[in-house]
N, C-alpha and C positions, 0 to 999 in steps of 0.2 A: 610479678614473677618473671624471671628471665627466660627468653624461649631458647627450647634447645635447637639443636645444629639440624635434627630432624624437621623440627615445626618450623624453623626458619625458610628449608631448601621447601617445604609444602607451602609455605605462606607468598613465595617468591613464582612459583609454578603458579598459582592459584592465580595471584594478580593476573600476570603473563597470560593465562589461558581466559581468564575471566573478564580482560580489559579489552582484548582485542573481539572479542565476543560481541562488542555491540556494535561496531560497522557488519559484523559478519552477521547479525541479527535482521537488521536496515536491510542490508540487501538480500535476507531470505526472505523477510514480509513485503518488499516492494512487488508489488502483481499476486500474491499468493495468500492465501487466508492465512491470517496469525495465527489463532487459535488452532486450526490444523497443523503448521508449520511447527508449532509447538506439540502435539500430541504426537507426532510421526517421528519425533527428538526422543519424545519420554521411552516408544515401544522401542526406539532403537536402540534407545540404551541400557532398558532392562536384564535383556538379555546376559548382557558384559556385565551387570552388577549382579545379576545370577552365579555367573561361573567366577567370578571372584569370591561369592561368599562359600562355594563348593570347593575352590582351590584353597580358601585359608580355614576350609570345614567349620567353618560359623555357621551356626544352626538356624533356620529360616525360622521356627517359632516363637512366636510371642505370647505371653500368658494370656488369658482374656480377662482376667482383673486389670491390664494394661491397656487394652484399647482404649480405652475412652483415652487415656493422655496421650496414645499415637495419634488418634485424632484431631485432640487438641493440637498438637505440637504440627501434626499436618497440616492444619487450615493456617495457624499462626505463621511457621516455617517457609508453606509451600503454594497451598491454593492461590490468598491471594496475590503474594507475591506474581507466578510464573502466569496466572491471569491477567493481571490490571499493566503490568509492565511488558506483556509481549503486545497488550490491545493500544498501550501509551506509543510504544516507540513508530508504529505505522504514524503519528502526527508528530512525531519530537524530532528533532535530529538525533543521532545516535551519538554523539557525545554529550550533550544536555540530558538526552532521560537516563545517563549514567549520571550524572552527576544530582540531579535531583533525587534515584534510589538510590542514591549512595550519601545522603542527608540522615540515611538510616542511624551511623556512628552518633550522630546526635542527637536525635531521638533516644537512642540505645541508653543515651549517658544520662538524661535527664530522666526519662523512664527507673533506670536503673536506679536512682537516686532518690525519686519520690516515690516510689512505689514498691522497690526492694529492699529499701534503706542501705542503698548500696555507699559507703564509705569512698568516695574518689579525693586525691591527694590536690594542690593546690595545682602541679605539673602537668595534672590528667583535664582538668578544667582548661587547662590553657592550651595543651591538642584540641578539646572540642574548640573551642573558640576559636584559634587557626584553621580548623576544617571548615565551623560555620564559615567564616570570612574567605576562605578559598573558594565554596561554594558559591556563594553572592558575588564574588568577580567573575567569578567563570557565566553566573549567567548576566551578569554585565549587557552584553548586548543582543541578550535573547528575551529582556521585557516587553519589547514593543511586539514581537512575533507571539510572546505565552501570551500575549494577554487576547490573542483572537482563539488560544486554544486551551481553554481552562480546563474541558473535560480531563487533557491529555495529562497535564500540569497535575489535577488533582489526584487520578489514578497513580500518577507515579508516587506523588508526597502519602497517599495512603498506605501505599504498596510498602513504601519502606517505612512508615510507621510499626503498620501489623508487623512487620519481619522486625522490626525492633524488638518489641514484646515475646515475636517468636525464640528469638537469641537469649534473649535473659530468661526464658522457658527451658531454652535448649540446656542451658547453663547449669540448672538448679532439677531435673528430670531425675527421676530416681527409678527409672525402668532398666530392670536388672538384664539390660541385650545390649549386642555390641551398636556402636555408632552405625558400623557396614548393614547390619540388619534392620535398624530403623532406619536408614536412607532407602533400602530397598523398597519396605511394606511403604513408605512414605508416598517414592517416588509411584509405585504401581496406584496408591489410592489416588495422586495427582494426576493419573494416567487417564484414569477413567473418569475421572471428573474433565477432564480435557478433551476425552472423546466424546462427553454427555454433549458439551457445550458447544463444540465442531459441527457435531451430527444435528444439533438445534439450528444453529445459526449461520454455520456456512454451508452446508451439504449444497448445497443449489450454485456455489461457486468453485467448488471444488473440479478441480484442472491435475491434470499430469506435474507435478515438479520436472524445472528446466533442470539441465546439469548444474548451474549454479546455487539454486535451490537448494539440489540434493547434497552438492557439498556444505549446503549452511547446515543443511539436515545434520547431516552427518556427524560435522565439528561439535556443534549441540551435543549429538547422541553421546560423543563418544568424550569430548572435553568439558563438557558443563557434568550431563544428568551421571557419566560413570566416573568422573573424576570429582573436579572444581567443587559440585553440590554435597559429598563425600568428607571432602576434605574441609567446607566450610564447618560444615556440623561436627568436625573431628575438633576443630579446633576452639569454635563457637561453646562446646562441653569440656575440652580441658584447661581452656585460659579462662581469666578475668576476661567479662563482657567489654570492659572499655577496649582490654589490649585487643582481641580478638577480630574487632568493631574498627576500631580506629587503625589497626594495622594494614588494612587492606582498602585505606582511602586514597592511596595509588590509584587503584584502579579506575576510577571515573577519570582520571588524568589521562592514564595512556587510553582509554576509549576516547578521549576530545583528541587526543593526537593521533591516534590510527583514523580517527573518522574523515582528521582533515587529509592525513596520505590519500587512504583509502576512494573516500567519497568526497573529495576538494572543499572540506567544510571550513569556512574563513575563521581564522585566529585571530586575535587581540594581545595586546600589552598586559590585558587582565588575565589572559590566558597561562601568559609568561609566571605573574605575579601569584597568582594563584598555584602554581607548577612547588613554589617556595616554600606556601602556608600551608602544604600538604604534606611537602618532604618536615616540614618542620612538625604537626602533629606526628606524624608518622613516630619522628625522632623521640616526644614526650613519652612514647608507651613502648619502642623498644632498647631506648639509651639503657643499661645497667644502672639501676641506685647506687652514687655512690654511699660513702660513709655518714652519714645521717640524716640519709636523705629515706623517706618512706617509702618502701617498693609501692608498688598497685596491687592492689586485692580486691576482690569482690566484696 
């Protein structure tokens, strides 16, 4: 299905705020507990996703024949996820443990395909396999470095596993609340699971955030957990999983390339190459069908 002018200008925002997110991640976790770093993001952005749902008067309740699947959809969506990938990138560079969660699209499609009997077009096959292949260049010359850091490596390829699963959950949920409402109860259950885990294992490290910090804080609070995380789920629930999935594999790209402005991370030829096999999945899942050609469906 083709996206509208709406979900386009949101999927374009989303990258943009979502890509450059992980230099700005790197350099909140470098000296600062992750897991805190991350918990101080979630309560900051509550709030803003509060008076959003008050401003567009979307109602905070959810049935309780529905918890169990906000749960599910929590842990799938968000636990692990915002867990394993904030504890990953203190060992990854930040352009690599983007591009490794973001192996997710692939996942997503295979997933989707043996497991939901999801229908993908021969076009839609041929994005994943450009993104697989753009992935495997891009870490081109990060074999020799993953291989001293496997913990790091596997948390991330988990991370985006589960959030695969969570996507084609998100897809198919039949909880009769808005997307803005399940982001919130979602984000707040992730909240506290993120302060459980803070108050376990880092409390004994826990320091003042520098100003720099506090602006990673911040970007977080205000462009991932009240925006980006929103918008993911908005779109994750009205497109087909491949488009939805595969659309925003930009994004590990411009994180290798803000990391190298940013944080002077060295580029390759594969980096170049891979830049292409990304624009070109990308292409597979928002070109328009033409005339006998099979749109994409779930």
């Amino acid at each position: 299905m083709p996206l509208s002018r709406r979900q386009l200008t949101l999927l374009v925002l989303l990258t943009l705020i979502w890509g450059v997110n992980w230099p700005i991640m790197k350099l909140g976790v470098t000296g600062f507990p992750p897991l805190s770093f991350r918990t101080l993001s979630m309560w900051l952005g509550l709030p803003v996703l509060a008076a959003v749902l008050v401003q567009r008067r979307e109602p905070f309740t959810i049935a309780r024949a529905h918890w169990r699947e906000l749960g599910v959809l929590t842990v799938l969506n968000m636990l692990f996820w915002h867990t394993l990938a904030i504890l990953a990138v203190q060992s990854l560079s930040s352009g690599r443990a983007a591009i490794l969660g973001y192996t997710m699209p692939v996942f997503s499609a295979v997933i989707g395909a043996l497991w939901f009997q999801q229908r993908l077009p021969a076009r839609a096959w041929g994005g994943v396999l450009a993104a697989a292949l753009g992935v495997v260049l891009l870490l081109w010359h990060e074999v020799i470095s993953l291989t001293g850091r496997p913990l790091g490596v596997a948390m991330m390829l988990a991370a985006a596993a589960v959030w695969a699963v969570g996507t084609q959950r998100m897809r198919r949920t039949t909880m009769p609340a808005s997307t803005l409402t399940i982001s919130f109860w979602m984000t707040l259950l992730t909240a506290l699971w993120m302060t459980l885990l803070s108050v376990v294992f880092e409390r004994g490290a826990w320091s003042a955030p520098s100003p720099a910090v506090w602006a990673a804080i911040v970007y977080n609070a205000l462009g991932v957990f009240a925006f980006a995380q929103v918008v993911w789920l908005m779109l994750a629930r009205d497109l087909p999983p491949i488009a939805s999935t595969l659309s925003v594999m930009f994004i590990p790209v411009l994180g290798v390339f803000s990391g190298a402005l940013w944080l002077g991370e060295v580029l390759h030829w594969q980096d170049w190459a891979a830049v292409a096999l990304v624009v070109v999945a990308i292409a597979t899942v928002l070109w328009p069908a033409g005339k006998g050609n099979t749109p994409l469906r779930a």
